[in-house]
N, C-alpha and C positions, 0 to 999 in steps of 0.2 A: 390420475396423478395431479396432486396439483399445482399450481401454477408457480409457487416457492420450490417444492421441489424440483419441477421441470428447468429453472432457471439452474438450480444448482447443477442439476445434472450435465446440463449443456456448457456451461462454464467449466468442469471437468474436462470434460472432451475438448473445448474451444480454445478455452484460456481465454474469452472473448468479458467485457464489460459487464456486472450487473443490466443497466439499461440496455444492452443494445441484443443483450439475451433475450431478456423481457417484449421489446420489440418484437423480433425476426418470430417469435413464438405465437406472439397476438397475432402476425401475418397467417402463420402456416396450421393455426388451429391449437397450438401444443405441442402439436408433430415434432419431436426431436432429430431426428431424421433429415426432414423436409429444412427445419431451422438450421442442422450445418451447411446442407449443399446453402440456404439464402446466405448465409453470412460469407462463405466461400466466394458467391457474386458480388458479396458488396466489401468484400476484400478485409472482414474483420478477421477470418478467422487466419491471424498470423503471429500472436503473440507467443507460443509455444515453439511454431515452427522458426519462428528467427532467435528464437532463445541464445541456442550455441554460436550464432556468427559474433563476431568479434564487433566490437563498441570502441572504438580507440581516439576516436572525432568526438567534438561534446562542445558542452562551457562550464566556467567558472561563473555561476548567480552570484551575485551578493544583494542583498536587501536589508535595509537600515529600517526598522520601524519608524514611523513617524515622532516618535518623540526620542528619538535615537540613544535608548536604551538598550535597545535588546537590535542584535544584525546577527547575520545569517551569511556561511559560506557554504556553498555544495556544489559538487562535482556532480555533472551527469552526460554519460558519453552516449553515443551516437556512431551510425557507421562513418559514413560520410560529413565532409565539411560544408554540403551545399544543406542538408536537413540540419546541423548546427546553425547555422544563419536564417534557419526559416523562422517564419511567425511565429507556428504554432507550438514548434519545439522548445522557443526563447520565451513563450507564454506559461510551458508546460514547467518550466525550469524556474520560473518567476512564481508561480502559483506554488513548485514545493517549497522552493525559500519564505513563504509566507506563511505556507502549512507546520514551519517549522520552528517558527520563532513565535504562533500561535498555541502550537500543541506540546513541544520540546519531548520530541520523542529522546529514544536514550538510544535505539537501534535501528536500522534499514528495515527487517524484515525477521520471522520467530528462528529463522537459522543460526542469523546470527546471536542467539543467545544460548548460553553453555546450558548442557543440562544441567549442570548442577546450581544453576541459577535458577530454573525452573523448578528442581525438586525444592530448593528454600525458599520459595515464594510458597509453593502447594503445600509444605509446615506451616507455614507460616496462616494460612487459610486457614488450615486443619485445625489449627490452636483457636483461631476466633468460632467455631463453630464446632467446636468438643459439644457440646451440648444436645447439638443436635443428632437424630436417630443415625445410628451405625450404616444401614443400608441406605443412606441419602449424603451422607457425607463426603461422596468419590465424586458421586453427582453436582453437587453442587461446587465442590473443588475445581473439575471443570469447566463449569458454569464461567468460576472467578476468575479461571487463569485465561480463557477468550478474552476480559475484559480487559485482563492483564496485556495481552497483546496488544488489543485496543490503545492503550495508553503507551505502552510504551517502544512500539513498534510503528514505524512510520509508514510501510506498506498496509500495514491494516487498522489504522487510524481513518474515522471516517472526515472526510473532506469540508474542509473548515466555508467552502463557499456552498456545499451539499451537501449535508449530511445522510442525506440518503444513498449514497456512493463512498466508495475506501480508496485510498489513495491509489492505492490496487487495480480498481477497476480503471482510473484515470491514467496508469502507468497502459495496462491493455487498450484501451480505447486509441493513444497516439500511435501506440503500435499499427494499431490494423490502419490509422489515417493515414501514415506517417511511409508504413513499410519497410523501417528500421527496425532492427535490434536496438533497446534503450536499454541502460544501465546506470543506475540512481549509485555512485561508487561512496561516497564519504560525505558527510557534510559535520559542520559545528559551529554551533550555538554561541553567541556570548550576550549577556546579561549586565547590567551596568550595577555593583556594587555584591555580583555575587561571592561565595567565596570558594576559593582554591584549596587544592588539596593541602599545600606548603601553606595556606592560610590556621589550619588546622594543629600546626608541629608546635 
């Protein structure tokens, strides 16, 4: 199997980081097996398992760009109030505010988007590549609509300080630090000079 595959695989089962899949893997040879009891020791594999506890602790980020254009508000809870006030939480919180006023996602994560937003995007694919062969056209529709996520989904937008990681993996990685349930709840965007809907009437 290889070593992309193996990583997906375990991240299934884990719920655990890109990277730190990749790691626990290089350790144990590939062995997937062997990779959840490691990650179990070194306390990542938890972001699944604190899913359903309850988030009701947190902060309010806010982040002004430096030419204070574009600021950023977002909610993101936590169990407790002593991991709200920690470093790494207040960093974790400070890096989505940045991710977000960099990337201007439109949603948290692909649930939150109606299917029927999703089927008028996949027309809307469809219609740029009519041309191409009937039996590659679903495929490649697919192809589009990951990208689509990509952009407009804040969970799987890749990380504006790594793009070799998804905000995704960084939401999991605090998790198994952290040993909290985190919850990325709302956040919004403002832009200096953009326009409003009531700009439009």
């Amino acid at each position: 199997m290889k070593i992309t595959e193996s990583i997906k695989k375990l991240r299934e089962k884990a719920g655990a980081g890109i990277m730190e899949c990749k790691s626990v893997l290089t350790e144990t040879g590939g062995d997937i097996d062997k990779a959840l009891v490691l990650l179990r020791k070194k306390g990542l594999l938890t972001a699944r398992q604190k899913a359903d506890r309850v988030a009701k602790e947190g902060r309010v980020e806010i982040y002004l760009h430096t030419n204070a254009k574009i600021g950023v508000l977002i909610e993101v809870n936590c169990e407790t109030d002593f991991v709200a006030k920690c470093d790494d939480f207040r960093e974790f919180t400070r890096n989505l505010a940045i991710q977000v006023a960099a990337s201007n996602p439109l949603y948290i994560s692909k649930k939150d988007i109606s299917p029927e937003e999703i089927e008028k995007e996949r027309d809307i694919i469809r219609a740029q590549i009519k041309d191409k062969p009937e039996n590659i056209i679903e495929k490649i529709v697919d192809g589009k609509i990951q990208k689509y996520y990509e952009e407009v989904c804040l969970l799987e937008q890749p990380f504006v300080k790594d793009d070799k990681i998804k905000i995704n993996d960084c939401l999991n990685s605090i998790v198994g630090k952290i040993r909290e349930n985190i919850v990325i709840k709302r956040f919004i965007r403002y832009e200096l000079g953009e326009r409003l809907p009531k700009d439009a009437d």
